[in-house]
Backbone bond lengths (Angstrom), bond angles and torsions (degrees), N, CA, C in turn:
res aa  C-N    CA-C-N  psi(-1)  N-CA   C-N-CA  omega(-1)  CA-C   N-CA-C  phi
1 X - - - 1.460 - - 1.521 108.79 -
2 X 0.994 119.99 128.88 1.455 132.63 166.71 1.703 125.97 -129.45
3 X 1.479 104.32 144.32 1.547 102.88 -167.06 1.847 95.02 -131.19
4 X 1.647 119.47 168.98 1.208 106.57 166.25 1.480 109.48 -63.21
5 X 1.642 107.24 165.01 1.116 117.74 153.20 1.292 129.82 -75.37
6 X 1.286 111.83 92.22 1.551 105.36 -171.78 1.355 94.67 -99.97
7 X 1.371 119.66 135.99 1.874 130.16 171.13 1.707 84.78 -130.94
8 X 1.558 85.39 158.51 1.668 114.69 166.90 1.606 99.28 -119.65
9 X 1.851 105.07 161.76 0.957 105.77 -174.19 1.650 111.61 -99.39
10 X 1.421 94.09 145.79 1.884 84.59 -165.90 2.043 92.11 -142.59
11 X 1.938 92.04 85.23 1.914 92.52 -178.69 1.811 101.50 67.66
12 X 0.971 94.30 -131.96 1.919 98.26 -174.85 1.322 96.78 -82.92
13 X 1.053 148.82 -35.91 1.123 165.41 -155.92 1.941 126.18 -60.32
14 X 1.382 139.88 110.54 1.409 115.35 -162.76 2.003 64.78 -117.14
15 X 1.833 95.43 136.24 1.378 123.50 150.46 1.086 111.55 -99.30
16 X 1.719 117.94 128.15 1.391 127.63 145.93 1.621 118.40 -32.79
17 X 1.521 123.42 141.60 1.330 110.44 -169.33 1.796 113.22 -99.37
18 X 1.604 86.11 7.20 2.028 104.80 172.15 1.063 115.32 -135.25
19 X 1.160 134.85 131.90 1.295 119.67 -175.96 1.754 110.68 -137.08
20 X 0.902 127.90 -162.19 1.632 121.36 164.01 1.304 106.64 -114.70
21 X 1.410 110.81 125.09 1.944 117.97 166.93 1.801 90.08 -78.95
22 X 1.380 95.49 145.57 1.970 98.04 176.09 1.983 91.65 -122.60
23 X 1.097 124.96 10.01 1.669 117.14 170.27 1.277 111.92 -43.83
24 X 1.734 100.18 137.22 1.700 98.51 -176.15 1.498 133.04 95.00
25 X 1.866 105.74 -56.86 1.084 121.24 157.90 1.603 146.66 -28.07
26 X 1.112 131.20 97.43 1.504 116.70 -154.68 1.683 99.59 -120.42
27 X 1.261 108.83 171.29 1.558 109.43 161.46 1.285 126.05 37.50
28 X 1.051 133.34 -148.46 1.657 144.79 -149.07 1.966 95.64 -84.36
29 X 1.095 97.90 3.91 1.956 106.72 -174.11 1.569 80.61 -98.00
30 X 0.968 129.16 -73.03 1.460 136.36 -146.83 1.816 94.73 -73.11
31 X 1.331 132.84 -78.70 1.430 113.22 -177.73 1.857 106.22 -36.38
32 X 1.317 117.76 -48.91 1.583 113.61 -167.93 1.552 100.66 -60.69
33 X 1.299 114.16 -9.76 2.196 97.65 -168.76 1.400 79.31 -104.61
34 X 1.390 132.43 -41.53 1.409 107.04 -170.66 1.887 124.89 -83.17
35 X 1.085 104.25 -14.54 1.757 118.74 160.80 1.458 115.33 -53.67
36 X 1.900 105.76 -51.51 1.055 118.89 -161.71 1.708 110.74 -82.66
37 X 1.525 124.20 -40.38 1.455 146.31 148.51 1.448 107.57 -21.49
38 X 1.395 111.06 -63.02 1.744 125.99 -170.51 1.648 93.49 -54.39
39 X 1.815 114.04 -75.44 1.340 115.75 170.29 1.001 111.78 -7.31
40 X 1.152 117.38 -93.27 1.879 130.89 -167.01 1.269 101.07 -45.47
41 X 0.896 152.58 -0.51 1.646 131.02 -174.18 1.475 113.47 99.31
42 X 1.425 132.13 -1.40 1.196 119.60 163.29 1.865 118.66 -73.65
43 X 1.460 100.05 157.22 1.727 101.93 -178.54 1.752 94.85 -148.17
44 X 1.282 120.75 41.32 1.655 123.03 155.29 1.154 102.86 -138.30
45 X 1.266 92.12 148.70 1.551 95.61 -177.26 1.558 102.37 -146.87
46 X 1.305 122.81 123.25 2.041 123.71 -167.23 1.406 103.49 -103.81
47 X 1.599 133.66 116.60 1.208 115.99 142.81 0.936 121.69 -142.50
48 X 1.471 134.83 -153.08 1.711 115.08 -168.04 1.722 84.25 -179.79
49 X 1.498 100.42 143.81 1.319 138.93 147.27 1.322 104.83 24.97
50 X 1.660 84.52 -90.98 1.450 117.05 -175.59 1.084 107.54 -62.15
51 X 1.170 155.91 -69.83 1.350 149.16 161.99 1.687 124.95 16.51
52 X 1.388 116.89 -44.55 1.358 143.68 -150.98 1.417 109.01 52.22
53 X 0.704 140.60 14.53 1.831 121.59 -162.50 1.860 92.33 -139.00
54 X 1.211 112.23 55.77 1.794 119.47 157.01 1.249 104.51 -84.05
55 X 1.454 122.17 -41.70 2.119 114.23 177.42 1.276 112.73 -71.87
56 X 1.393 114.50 -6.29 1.726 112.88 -171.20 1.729 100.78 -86.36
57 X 1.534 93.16 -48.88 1.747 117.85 176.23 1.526 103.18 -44.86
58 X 1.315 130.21 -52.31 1.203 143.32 -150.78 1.829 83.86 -80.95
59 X 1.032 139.26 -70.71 1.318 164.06 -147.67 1.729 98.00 -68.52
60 X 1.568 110.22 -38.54 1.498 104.01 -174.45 2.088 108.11 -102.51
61 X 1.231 93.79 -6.35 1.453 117.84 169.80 1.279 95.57 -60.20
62 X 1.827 124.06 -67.47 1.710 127.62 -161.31 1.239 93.18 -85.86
63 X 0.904 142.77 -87.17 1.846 136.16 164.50 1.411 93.86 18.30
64 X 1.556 121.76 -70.32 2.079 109.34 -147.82 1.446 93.10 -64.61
65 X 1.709 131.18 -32.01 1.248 105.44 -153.74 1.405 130.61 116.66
66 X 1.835 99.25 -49.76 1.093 100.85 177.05 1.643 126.81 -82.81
67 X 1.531 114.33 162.17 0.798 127.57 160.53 1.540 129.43 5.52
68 X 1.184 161.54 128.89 1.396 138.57 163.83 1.563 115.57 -85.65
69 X 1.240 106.48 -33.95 2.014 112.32 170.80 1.283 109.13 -82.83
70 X 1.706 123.30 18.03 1.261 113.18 149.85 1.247 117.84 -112.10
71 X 0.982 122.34 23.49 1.691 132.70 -162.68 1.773 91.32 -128.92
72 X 1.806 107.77 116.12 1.345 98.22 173.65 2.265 92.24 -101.62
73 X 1.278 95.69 129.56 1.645 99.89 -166.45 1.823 103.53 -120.24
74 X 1.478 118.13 123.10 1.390 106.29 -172.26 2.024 100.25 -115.68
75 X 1.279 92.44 149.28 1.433 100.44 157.14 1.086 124.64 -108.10
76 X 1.552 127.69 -156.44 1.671 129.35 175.74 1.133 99.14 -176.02
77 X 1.532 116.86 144.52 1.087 121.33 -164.24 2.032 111.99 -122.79
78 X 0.848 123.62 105.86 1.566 142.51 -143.83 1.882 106.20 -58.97
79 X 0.757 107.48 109.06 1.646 129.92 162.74 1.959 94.68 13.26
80 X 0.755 100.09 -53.77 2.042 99.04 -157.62 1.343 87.43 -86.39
81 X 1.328 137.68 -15.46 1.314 111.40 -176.20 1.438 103.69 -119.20
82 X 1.296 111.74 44.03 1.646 115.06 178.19 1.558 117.46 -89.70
83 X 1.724 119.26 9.76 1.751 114.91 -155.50 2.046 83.30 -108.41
84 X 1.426 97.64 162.04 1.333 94.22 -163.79 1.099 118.07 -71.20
85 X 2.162 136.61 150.85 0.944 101.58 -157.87 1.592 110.48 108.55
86 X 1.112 78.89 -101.50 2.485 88.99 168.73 1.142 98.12 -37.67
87 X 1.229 114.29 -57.88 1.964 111.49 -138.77 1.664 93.95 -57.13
88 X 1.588 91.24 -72.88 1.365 98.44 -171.48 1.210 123.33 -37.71
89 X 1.473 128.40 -38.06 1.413 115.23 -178.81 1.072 99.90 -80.42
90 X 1.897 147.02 -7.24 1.305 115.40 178.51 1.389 99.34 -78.27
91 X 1.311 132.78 -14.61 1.541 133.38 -129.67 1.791 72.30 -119.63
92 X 1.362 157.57 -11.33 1.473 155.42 148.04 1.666 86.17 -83.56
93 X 1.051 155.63 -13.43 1.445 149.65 163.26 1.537 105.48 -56.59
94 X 1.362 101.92 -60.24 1.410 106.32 -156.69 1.448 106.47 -80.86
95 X 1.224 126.60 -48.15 1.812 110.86 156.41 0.617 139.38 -82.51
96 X 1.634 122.19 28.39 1.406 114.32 135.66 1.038 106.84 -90.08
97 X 1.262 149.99 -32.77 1.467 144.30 154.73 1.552 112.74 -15.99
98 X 1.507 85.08 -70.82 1.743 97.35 -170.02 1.855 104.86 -61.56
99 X 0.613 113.87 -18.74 2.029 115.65 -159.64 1.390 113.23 77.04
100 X 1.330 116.00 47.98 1.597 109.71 -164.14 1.784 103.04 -142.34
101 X 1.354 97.89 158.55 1.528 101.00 -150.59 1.644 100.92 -105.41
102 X 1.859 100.38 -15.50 1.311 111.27 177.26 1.520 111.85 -156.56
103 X 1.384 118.04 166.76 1.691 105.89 174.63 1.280 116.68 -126.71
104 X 1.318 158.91 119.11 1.480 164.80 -172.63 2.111 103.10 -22.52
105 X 1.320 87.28 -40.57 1.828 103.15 -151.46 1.656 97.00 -139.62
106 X 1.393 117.49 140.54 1.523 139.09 171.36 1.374 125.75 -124.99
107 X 1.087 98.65 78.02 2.057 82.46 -153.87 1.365 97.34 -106.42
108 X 1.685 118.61 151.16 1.668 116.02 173.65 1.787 101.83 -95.06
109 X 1.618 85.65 119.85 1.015 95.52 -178.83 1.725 124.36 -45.04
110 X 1.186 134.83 -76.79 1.476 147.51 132.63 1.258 145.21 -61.39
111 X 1.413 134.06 114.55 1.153 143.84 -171.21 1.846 93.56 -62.60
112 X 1.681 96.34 119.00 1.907 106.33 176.41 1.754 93.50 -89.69
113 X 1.129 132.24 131.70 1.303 124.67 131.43 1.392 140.93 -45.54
114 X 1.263 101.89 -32.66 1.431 115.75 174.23 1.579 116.89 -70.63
115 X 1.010 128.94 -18.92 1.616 138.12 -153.22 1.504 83.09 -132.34
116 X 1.699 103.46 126.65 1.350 116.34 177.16 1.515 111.18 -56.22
117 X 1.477 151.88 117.33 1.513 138.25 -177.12 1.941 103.26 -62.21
118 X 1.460 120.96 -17.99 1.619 76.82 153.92 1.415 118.17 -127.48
119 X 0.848 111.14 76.41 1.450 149.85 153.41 1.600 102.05 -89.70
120 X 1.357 99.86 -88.84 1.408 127.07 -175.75 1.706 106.73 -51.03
121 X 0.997 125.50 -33.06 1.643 138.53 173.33 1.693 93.59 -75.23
122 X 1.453 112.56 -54.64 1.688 90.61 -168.00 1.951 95.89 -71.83
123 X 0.900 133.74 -26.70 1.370 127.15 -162.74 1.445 101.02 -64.19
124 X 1.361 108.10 -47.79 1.786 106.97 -171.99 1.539 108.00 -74.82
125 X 1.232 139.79 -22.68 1.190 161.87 135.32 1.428 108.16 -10.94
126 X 1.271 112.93 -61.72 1.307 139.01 178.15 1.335 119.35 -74.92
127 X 0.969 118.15 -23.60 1.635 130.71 166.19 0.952 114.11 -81.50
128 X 1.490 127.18 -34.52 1.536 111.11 178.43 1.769 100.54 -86.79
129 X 1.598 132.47 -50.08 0.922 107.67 179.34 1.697 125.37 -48.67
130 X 1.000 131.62 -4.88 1.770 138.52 177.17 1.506 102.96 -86.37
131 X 1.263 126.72 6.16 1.325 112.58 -155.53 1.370 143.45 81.96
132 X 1.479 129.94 -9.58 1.467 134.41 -157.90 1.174 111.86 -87.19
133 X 1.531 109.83 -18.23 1.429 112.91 -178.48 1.886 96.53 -152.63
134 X 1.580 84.74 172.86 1.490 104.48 -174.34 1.319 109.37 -94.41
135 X 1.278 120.45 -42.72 1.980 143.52 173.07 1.168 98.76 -133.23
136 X 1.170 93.14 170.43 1.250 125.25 170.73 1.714 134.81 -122.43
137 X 1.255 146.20 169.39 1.750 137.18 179.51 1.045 110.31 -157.31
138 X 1.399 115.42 -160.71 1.329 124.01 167.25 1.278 89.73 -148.66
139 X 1.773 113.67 154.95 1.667 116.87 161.30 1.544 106.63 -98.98
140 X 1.504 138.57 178.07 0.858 134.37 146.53 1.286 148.52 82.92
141 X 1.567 93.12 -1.74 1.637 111.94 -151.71 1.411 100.48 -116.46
142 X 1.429 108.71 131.86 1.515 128.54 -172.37 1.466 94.13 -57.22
143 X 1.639 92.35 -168.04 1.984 103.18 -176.47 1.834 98.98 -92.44
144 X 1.368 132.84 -35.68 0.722 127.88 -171.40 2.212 114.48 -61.32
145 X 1.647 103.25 -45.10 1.657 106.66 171.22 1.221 109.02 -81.84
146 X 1.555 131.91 -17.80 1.153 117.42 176.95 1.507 109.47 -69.67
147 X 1.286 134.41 -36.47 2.022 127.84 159.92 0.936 118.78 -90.30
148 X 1.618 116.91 27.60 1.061 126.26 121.30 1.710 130.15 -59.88
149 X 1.053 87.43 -70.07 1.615 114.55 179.62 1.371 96.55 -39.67
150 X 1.046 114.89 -86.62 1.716 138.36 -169.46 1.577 106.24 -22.64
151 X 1.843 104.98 -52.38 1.490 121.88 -170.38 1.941 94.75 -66.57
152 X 0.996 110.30 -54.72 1.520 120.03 -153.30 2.086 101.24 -67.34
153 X 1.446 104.45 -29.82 1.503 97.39 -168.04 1.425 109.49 -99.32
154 X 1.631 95.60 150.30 1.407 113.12 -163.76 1.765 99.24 -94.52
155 X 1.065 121.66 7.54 1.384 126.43 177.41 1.583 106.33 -131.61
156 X 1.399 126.49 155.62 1.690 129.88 -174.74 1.485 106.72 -58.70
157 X 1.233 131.19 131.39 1.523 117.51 169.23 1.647 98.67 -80.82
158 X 1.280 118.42 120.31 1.083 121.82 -164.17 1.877 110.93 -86.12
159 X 1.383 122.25 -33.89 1.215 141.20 -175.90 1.520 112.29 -145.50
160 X 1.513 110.02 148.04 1.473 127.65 152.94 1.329 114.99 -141.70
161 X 1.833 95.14 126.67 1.742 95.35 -149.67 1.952 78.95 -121.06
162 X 1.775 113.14 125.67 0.957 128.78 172.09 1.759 110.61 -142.70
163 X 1.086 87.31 172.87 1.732 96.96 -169.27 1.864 96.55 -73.85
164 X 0.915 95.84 144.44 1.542 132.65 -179.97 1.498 150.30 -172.85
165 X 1.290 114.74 109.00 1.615 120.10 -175.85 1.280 94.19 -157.56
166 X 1.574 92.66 165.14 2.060 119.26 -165.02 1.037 93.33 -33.17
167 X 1.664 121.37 -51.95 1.935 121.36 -165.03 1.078 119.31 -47.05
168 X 1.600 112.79 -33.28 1.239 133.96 -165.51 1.346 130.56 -116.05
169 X 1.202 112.82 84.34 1.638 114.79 -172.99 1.052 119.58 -45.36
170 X 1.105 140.66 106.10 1.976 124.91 150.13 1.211 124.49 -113.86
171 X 1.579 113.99 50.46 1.415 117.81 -176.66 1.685 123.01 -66.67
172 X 1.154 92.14 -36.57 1.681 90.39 179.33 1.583 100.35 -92.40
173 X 1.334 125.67 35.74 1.566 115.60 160.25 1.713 80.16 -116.40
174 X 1.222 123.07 -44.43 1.292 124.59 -164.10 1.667 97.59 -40.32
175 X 1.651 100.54 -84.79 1.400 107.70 172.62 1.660 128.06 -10.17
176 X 1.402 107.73 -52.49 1.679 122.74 -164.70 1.146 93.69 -70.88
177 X 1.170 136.07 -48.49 1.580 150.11 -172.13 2.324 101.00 -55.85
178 X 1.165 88.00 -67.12 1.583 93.90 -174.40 1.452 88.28 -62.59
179 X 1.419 129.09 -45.00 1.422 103.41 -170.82 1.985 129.62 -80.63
180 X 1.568 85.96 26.99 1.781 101.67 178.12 1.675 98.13 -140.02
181 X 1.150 112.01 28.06 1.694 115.47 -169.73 1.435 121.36 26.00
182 X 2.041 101.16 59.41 1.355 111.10 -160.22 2.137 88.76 -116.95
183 X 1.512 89.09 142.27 1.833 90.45 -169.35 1.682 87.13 -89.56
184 X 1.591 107.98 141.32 1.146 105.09 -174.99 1.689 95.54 -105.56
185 X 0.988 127.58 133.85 1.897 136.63 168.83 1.139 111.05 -112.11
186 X 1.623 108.23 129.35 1.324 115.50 -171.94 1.512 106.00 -92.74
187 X 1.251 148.80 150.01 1.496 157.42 126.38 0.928 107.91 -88.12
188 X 1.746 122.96 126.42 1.059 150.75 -167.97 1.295 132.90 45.32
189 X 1.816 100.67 63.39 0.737 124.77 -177.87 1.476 120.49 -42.27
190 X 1.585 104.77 -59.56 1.335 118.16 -177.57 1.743 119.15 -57.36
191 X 1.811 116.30 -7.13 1.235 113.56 -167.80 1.597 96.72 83.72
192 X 1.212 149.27 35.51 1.358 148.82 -179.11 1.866 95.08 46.69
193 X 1.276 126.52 47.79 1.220 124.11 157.19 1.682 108.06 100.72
194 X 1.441 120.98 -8.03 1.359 115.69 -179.57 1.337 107.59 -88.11
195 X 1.482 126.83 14.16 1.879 93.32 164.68 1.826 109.84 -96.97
196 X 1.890 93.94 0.43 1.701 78.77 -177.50 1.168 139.14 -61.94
197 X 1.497 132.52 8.31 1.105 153.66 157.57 1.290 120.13 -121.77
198 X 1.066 111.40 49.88 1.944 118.68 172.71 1.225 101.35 -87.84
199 X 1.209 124.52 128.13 1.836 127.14 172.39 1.054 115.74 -58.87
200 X 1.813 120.66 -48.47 1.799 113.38 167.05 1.604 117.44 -58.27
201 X 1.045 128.99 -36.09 1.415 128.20 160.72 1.018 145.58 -45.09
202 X 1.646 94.94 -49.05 1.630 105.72 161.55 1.666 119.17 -66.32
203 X 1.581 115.33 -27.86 1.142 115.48 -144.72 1.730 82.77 -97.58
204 X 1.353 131.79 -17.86 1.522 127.88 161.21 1.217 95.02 -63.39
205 X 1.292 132.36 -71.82 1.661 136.55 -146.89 1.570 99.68 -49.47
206 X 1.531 119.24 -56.57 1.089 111.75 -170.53 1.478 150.75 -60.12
207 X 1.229 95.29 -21.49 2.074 114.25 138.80 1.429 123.07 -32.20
208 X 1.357 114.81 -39.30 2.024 117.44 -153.01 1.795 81.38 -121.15
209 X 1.353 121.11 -13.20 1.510 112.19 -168.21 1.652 113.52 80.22
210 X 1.268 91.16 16.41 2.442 95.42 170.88 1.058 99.41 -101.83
211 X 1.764 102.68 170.64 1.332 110.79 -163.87 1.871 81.80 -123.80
212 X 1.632 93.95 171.20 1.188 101.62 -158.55 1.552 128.06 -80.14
213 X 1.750 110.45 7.62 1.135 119.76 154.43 1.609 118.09 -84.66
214 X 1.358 113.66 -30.24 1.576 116.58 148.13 1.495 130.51 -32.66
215 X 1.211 99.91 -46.14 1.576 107.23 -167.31 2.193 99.70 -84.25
216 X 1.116 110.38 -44.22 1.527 141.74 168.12 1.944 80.26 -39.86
217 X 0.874 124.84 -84.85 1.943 125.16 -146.58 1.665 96.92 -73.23
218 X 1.671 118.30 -36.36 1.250 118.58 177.56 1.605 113.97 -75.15
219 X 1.576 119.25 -10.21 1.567 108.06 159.49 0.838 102.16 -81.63
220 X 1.461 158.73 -63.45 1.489 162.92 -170.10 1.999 102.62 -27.88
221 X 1.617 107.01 -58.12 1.446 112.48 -177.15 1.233 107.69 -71.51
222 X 1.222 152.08 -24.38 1.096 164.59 109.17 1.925 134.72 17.99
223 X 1.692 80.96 -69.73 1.296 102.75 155.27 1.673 134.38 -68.46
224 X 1.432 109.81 -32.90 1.162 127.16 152.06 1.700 96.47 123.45
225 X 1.111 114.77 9.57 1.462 121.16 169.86 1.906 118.92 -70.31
226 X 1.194 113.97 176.56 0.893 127.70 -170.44 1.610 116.90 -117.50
227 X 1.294 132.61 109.07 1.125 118.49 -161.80 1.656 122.43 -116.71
228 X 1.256 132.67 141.15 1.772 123.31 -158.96 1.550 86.16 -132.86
229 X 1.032 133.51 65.98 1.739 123.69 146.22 1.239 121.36 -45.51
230 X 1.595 119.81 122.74 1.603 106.90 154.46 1.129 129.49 -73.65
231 X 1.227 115.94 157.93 1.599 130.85 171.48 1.210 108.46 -146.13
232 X 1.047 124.01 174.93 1.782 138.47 170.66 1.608 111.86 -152.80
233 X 1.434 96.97 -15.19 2.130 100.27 -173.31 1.282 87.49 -106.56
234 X 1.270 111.47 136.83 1.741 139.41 158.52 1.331 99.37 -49.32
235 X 1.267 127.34 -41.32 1.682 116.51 171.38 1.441 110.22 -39.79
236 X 1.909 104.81 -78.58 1.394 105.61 -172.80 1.527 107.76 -62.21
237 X 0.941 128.09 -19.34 1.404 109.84 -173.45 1.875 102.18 -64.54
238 X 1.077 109.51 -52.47 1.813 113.01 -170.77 1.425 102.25 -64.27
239 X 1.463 123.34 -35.59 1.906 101.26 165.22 0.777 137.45 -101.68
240 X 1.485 106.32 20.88 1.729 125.72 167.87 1.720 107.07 -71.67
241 X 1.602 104.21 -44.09 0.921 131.10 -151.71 1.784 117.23 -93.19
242 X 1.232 89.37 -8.50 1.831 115.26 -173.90 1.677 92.16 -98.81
243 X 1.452 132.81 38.95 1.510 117.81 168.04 1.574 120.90 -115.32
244 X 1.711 107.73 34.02 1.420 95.62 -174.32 1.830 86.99 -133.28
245 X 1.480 132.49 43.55 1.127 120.21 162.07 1.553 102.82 -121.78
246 X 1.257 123.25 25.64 1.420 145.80 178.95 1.113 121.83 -138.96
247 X 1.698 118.61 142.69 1.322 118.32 -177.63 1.734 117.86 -130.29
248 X 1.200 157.57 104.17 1.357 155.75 -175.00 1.803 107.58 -69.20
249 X 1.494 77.00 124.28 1.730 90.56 176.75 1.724 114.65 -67.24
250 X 1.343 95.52 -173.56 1.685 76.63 -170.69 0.926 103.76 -103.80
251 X 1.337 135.08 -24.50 1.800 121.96 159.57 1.420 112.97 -37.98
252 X 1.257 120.14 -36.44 2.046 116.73 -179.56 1.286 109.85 -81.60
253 X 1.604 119.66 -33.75 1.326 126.59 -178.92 1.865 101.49 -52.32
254 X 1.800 104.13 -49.65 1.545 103.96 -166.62 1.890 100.41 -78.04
255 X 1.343 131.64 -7.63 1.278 141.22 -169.02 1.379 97.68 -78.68
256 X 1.166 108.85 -64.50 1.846 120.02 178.31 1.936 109.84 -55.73
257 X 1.152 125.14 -41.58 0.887 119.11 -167.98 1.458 118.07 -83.02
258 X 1.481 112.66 -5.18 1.184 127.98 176.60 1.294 138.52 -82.29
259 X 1.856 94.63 -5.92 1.292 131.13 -178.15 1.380 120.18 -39.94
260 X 1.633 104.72 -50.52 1.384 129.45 -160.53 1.387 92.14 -94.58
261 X 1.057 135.12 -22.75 1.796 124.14 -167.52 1.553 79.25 -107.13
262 X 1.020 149.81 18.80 1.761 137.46 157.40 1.317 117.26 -105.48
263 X 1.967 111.30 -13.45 0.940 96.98 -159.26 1.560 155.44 94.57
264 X 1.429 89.22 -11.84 1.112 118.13 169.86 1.665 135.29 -98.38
């Protein structure tokens, strides 16, 4: 299966506009979804720290075969170890985990209260100038710390990757983001799996022959976001991955997005 390469621009940086979330994922599941992901035509790949499964990631990374400078691959580095100092050694944690000499993406996973944010801004700062990463982000972070962030770092915040789907409005983080030329990435896209049976979803999908988590990842690309669904079954992975020979008009584009202001 093959799809265009569609990337967004993120600083120097081109993001894939699908990628694989691996949350949850452990063991011989997690190298097999990310071996099998690469196969199909995916080239993102999300994991983090916390996660546990960066050696599995690393393992299903050499497994596909492909390329490694075609694979844009992000980590994150976990809330308690955000003060300067920490980061970096989790962020030398995680590739050596992974077998990797560098990572596409560095993002702090959670905004600490406790740890001054630029502290934590100069630390990740500092990680990419050493080499550990290519960019840098933040996860998680409202509109108010995200200009924070933006103001405080001496390097581009390249991404802020927070939860987002139709259910879930985040337009005015969306906005703040485009208005600092920040790529916004959604996790959990799908709602952790509850829009696959949404009746307005299905009842778009069923025009083009998609199903209604199809239609769910193709508003996200749409919007101009960036989207990391998990999977682990070769099923979902191939109709995750089947959303760029279809396009949503803009009456469905404004139908779907209305989700969250209905309440629904």
């Amino acid at each position: 299966m093959t799809a265009p390469a569609l990337l967004i621009a993120a600083g120097a940086a081109r993001i894939p506009v699908l990628g694989l979330g691996t949350w949850a994922m452990r063991g011989e599941e997690c190298a097999k979804a990310v071996a099998d992901a690469l196969a199909l035509g995916y080239r993102h790949i999300d994991t983090a720290a916390m996660y546990g499964n960066e050696r599995e990631v690393g393992l299903g990374l050499r497994a596909s075969g492909v390329k490694r400078d075609d694979v844009f691959l992000t980590t994150k580095v976990w809330s308690s170890d955000i003060g300067a100092g920490d980061l970096q050694r989790s962020a030398e944690a995680s590739l050596s985990r992974l077998q990797l000499p560098i990572v596409d993406l560095l993002l702090i996973h959670w905004p600490n209260p406790s740890i001054a944010l630029k502290e934590s801004i100069a630390a990740l700062c500092d990680a990419k100038r050493r080499g550990l990463t290519r960019q840098i982000g933040v996860s998680n972070f409202p509109v108010d710390l995200l200009r924070q962030a933006v103001a405080i770092s001496d390097e581009p915040i390249a991404v802020n990757q927070c939860e987002c789907n139709p259910r879930f409005d985040q337009s005015p983080l969306i906005e703040e983001c485009q208005k600092h030329g920040v790529v916004f990435v959604s996790h959990r896209p799908l709602g952790k799996g509850s829009l696959a049976r949404d009746p307005l979803l299905m009842r778009i999908g069923a025009a083009d022959g998609k199903s209604a988590a199809q239609v769910a990842l193709r508003w996200h690309i749409q919007k101009g976001l960036v989207a990391i669904p998990k999977a682990a079954r070769r099923q979902h992975l191939e109709e995750n991955f089947a959303i760029f020979d279809f396009e949503l008009a803009e009456k469905e584009m404004e139908e779907i997005s209305a989700m969250a202001r209905s309440g629904r």
